[in-house]
C-alpha positions, 0 to 999 in steps of 0.5 A, spaced: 873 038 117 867 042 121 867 050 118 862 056 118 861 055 112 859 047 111 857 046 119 850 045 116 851 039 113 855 036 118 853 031 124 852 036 131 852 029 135 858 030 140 858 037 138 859 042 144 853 048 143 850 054 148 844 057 147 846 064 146 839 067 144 832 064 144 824 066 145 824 062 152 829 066 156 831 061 162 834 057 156 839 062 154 846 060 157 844 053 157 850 049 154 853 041 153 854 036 149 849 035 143 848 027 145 841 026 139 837 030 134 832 030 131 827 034 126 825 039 130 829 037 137 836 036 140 838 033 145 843 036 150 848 033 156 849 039 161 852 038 168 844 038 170 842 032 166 840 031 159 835 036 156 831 036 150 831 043 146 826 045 141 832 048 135 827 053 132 826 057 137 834 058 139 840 061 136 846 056 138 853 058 138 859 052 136 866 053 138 869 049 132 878 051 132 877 057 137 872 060 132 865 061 135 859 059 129 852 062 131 846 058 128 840 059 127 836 054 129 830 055 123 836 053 118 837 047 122 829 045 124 829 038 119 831 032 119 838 030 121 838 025 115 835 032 111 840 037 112 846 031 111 843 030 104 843 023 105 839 018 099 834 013 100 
């Protein structure tokens, strides 16, 4: 199960995400379905069509049982394989 505490080191495809803080201020409120990653980028399904957003440069905000998880995307700026703990 997804909480604050472990939501690093779960899978985000399938997640619902909104952009709550980022440097390019025409991303903020941008929101969807997290449909791929990758090291430095998600791919995001929003009403308007598939987006890729840079993680670094944002702050996403989770709903996961009705608690909204902020996250830094400098923490999650790695490999998918990376941040899961996965072994070769």
């Amino acid at each position: 199960m997804i909480t604050a505490d472990n939501i690093l080191q779960h899978e985000f495809i399938g997640l619902q995400t909104e952009i709550i803080h980022s440097t390019n201020p025409q991303l903020v409120g941008l929101n969807g379905t997290i449909t791929n990653e990758t090291k430095s980028m998600i791919q995001l399904e929003t009403k308007k069509g598939i987006k890729l957003i840079p993680k670094s440069i944002n702050t996403w905000k989770f709903n996961l049982n009705n608690q909204n998880i902020d996250v830094d995307g400098t923490k999650i700026h790695k490999r998918p394989f990376d941040r899961l703990g996965g072994k070769a």
